[in-house]
C-alpha positions in Angstrom: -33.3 -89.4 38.2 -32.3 -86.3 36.2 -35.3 -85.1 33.7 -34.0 -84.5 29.8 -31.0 -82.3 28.8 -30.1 -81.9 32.9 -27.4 -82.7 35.1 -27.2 -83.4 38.6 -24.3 -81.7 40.2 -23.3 -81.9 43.6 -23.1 -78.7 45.5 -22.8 -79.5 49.4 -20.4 -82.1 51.5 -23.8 -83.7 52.3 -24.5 -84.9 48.5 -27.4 -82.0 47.8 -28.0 -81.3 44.1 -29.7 -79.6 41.8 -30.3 -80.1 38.0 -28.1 -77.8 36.0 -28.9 -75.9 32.6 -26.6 -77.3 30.1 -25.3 -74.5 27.8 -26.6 -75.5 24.5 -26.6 -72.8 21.9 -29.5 -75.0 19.8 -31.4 -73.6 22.8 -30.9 -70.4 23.1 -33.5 -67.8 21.5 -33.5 -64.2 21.2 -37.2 -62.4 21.6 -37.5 -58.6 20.7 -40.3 -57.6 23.0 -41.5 -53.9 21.6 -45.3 -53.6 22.5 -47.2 -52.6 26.2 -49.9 -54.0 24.9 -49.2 -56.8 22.1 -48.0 -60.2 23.3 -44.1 -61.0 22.2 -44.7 -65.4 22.3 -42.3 -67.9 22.8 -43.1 -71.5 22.6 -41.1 -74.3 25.2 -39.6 -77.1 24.3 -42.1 -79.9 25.4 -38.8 -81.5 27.0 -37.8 -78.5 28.8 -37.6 -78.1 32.3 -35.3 -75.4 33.4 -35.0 -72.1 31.5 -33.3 -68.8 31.9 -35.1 -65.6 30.8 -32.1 -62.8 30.1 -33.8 -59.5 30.5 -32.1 -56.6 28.4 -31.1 -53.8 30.0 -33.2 -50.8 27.9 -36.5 -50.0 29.6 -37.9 -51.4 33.3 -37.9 -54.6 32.1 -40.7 -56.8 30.9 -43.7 -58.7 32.3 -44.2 -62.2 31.6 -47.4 -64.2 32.1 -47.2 -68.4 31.3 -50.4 -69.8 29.4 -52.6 -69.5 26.2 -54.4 -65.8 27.2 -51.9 -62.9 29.0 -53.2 -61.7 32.4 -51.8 -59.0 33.6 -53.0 -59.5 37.0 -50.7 -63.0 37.2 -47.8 -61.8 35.5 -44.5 -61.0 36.8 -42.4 -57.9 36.3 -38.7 -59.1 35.3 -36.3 -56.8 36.2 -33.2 -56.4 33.7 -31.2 -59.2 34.3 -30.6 -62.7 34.4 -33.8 -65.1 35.9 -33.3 -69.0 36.3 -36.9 -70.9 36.2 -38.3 -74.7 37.0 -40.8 -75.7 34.0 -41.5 -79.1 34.3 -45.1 -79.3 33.2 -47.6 -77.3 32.8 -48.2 -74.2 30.0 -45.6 -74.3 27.7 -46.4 -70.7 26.2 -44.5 -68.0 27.7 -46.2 -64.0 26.9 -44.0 -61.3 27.0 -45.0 -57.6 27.2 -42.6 -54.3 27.4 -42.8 -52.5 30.8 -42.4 -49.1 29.2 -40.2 -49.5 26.2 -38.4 -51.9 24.3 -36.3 -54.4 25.0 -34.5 -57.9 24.5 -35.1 -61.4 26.3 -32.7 -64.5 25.8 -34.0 -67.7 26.4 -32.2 -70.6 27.4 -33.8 -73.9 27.6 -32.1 -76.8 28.9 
């Protein structure tokens, strides 16, 4: 059974799938993360499951911890880029911090 605002889309001869992010501009939020030391917050959607983080290209990236107090010993270093995620329960606060400069993070929620 596919959870809210997925798809299941076939992607073997065997009948595998996978849910989908549905490209949904609604859903789509842009985060300027400027601060080492100062949480950048972003709240999900209660009904979201699947998100991609885009990670600008300025800087090493940014570190990202999920839950109510940032631990930098449990947060992970995203690289510039693109980074799909499963978020089906769970925290729904995502805290962003700047590697070593600032930078820009997209997030698509399905």
């Amino acid at each position: 059974m596919a959870e809210t605002n997925a798809i299941e889309t076939s992607i073997t001869t065997l009948g595998d799938s996978i849910q989908a992010l549905l490209l949904d501009s609604e859903r789509v939020f842009t985060k300027s993360v400027a601060s080492t030391s100062t949480d950048t917050v972003h709240e999900l959607d209660q009904d979201t499951t699947l998100i991609m983080l885009s990670v600008g290209t300025e800087g090493s990236g940014v570190l990202v911890f999920r839950g109510d107090v940032y631990n930098g010993a449990k947060s992970w270093h995203l690289r510039p880029g693109d980074h799909p995620y499963n978020v089906p329960k769970g925290p729904r606060t995502l805290r962003f911090r700047a590697v070593d400069e600032a930078t820009t993070v997209k997030i698509l929620e399905n």
